[in-house]
ZAVEXGU-946902 format. One record per residue (C-alpha): residue number from 1; x, y, z; chain; residue in one letter. Coordinates in steps of 0.1 Angstrom, whole numbers, plus 5000, padded with zeros to 4 digits. Layout:
// residues N
+-----+------+------+------+--------+---------+
! num !    u !    v !    w ! cadena ! residuo !
+-----+------+------+------+--------+---------+
! NUM !    X !    Y !    Z !      A !       A !
...
+-----+------+------+------+--------+---------+
//
This chain:
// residues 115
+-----+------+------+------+--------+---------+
! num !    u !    v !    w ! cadena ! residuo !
+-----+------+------+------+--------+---------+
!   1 ! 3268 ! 4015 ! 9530 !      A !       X !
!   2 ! 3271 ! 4049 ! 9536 !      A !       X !
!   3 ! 3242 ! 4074 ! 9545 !      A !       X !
!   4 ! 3259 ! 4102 ! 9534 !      A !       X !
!   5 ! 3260 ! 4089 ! 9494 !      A !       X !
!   6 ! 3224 ! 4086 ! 9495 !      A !       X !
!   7 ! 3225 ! 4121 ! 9512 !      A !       X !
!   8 ! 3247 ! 4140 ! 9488 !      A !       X !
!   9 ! 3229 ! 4121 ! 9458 !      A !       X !
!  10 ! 3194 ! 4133 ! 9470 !      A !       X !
!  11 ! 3199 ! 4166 ! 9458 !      A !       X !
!  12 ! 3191 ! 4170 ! 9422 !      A !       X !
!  13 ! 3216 ! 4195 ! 9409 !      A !       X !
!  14 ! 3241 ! 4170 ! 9426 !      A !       X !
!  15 ! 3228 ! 4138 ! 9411 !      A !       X !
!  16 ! 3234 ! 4159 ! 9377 !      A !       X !
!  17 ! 3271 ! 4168 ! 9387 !      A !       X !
!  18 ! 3278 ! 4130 ! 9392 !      A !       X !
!  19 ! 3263 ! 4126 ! 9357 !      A !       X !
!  20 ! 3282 ! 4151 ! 9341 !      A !       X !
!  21 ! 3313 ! 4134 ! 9356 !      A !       X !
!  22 ! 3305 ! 4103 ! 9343 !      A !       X !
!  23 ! 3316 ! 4112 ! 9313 !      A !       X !
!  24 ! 3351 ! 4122 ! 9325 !      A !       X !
!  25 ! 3365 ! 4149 ! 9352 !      A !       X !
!  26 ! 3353 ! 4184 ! 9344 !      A !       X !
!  27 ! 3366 ! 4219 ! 9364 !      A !       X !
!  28 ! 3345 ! 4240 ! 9384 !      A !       X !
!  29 ! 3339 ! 4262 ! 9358 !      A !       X !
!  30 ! 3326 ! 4237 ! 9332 !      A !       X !
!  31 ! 3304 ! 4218 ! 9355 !      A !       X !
!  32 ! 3285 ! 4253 ! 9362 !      A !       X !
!  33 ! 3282 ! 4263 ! 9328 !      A !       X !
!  34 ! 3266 ! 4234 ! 9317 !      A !       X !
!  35 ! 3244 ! 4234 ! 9345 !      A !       X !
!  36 ! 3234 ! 4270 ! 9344 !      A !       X !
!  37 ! 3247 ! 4277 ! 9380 !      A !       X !
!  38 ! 3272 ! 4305 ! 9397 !      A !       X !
!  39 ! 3304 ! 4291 ! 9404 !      A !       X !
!  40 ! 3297 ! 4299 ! 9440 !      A !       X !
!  41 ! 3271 ! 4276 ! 9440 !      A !       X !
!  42 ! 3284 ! 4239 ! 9419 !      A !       X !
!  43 ! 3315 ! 4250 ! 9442 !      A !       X !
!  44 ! 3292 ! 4243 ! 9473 !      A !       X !
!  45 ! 3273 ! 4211 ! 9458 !      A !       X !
!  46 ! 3309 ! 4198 ! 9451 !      A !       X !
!  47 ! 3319 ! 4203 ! 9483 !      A !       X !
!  48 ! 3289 ! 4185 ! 9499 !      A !       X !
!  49 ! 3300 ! 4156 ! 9469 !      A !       X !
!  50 ! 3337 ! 4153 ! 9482 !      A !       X !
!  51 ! 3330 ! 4154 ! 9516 !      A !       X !
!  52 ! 3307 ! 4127 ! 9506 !      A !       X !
!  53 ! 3334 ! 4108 ! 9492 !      A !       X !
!  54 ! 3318 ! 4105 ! 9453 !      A !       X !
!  55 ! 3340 ! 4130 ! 9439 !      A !       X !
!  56 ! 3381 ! 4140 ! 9444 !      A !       X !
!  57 ! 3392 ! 4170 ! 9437 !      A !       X !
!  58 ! 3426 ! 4175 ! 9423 !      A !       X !
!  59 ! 3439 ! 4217 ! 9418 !      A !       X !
!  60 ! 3461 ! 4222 ! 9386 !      A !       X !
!  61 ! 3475 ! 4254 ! 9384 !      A !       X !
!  62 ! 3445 ! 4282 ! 9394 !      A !       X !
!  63 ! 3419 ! 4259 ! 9386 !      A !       X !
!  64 ! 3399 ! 4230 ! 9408 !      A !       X !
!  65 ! 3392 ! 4194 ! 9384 !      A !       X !
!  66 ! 3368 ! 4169 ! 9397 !      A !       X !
!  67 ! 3363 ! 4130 ! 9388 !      A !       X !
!  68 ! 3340 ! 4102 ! 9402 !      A !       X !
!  69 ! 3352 ! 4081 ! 9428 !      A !       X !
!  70 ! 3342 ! 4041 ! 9421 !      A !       X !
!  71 ! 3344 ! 4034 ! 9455 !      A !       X !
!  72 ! 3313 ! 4051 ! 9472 !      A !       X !
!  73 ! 3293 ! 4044 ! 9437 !      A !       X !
!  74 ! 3307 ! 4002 ! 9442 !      A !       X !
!  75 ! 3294 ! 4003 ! 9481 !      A !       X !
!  76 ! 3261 ! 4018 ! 9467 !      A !       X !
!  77 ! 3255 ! 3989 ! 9443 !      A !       X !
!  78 ! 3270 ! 3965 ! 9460 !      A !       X !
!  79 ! 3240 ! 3973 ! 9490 !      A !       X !
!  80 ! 3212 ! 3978 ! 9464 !      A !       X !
!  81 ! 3223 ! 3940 ! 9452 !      A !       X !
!  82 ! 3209 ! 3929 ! 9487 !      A !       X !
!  83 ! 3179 ! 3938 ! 9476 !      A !       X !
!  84 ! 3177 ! 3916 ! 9446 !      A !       X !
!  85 ! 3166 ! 3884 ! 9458 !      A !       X !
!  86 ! 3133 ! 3904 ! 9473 !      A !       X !
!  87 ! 3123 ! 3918 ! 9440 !      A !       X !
!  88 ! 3129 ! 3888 ! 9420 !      A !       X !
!  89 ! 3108 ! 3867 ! 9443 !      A !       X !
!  90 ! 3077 ! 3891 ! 9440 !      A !       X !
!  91 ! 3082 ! 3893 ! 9406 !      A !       X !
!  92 ! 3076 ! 3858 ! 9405 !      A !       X !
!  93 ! 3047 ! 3855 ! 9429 !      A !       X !
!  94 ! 3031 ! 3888 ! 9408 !      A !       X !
!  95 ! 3039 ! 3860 ! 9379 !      A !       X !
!  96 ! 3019 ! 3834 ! 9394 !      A !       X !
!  97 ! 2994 ! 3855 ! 9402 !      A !       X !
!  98 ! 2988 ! 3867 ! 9368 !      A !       X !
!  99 ! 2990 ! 3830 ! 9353 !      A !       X !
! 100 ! 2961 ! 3821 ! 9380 !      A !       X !
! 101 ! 2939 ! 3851 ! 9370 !      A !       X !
! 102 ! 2944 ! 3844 ! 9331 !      A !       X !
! 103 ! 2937 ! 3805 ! 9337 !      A !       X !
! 104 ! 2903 ! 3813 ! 9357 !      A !       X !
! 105 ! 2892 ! 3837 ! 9329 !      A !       X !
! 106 ! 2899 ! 3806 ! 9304 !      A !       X !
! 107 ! 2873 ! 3786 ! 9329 !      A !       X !
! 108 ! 2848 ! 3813 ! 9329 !      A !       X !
! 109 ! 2848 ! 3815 ! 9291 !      A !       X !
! 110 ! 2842 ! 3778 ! 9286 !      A !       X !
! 111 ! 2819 ! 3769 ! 9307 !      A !       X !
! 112 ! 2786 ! 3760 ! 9284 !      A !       X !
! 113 ! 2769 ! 3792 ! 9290 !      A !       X !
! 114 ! 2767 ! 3796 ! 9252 !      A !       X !
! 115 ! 2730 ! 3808 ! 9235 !      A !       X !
+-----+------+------+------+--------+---------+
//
């Protein structure tokens, strides 16, 4: 797992570039026009995103076109997956939990102290 994804990725107007690329690759041009921002500035959160390795830049003609690259996003997920096991076994302790609470409130209710 690379530090740098989570890097690049921390920055909000970044996270929404890789969102807007989800959807297929997109120029310069169009990413900062449908995120409000000068072209000097999605150049330089692109930059920071291909250096990261999340996004490849390919030039056609005078222009700059930039798509997702799986393989950053992959290690990403692959890592978070490690994690899995840890929440699904407090998730099941929280569960047991709850069940002991709920069956000690069922005691308290019935024990006789009716008037």
């Amino acid at each position: 797992m690379n530090a740098a994804t989570f890097s690049a990725l921390a920055e909000p107007k970044r996270l929404s570039i890789i969102e807007l690329l989800r959807k297929g690759p997109l120029s310069v041009n169009e990413i900062a026009k449908r995120l409000s921002l000068e072209q000097p500035q999605a150049s330089k959160h692109l930059r920071v995103l291909n250096d990261s390795g999340l996004v490849a830049v390919q030039p056609i003609a005078n222009r700059r076109i930039y798509q997702l690259q799986p393989k950053p996003l992959a290690e990403m997920s692959e890592w978070l997956e490690t994690f899995r096991h840890v929440w699904e076994e407090r998730f099941d302790r929280l569960d047991e939990y709850l069940k002991e609470i709920q069956a000690q409130e069922g005691h308290a209710g019935n024990n006789g102290s009716d008037v």
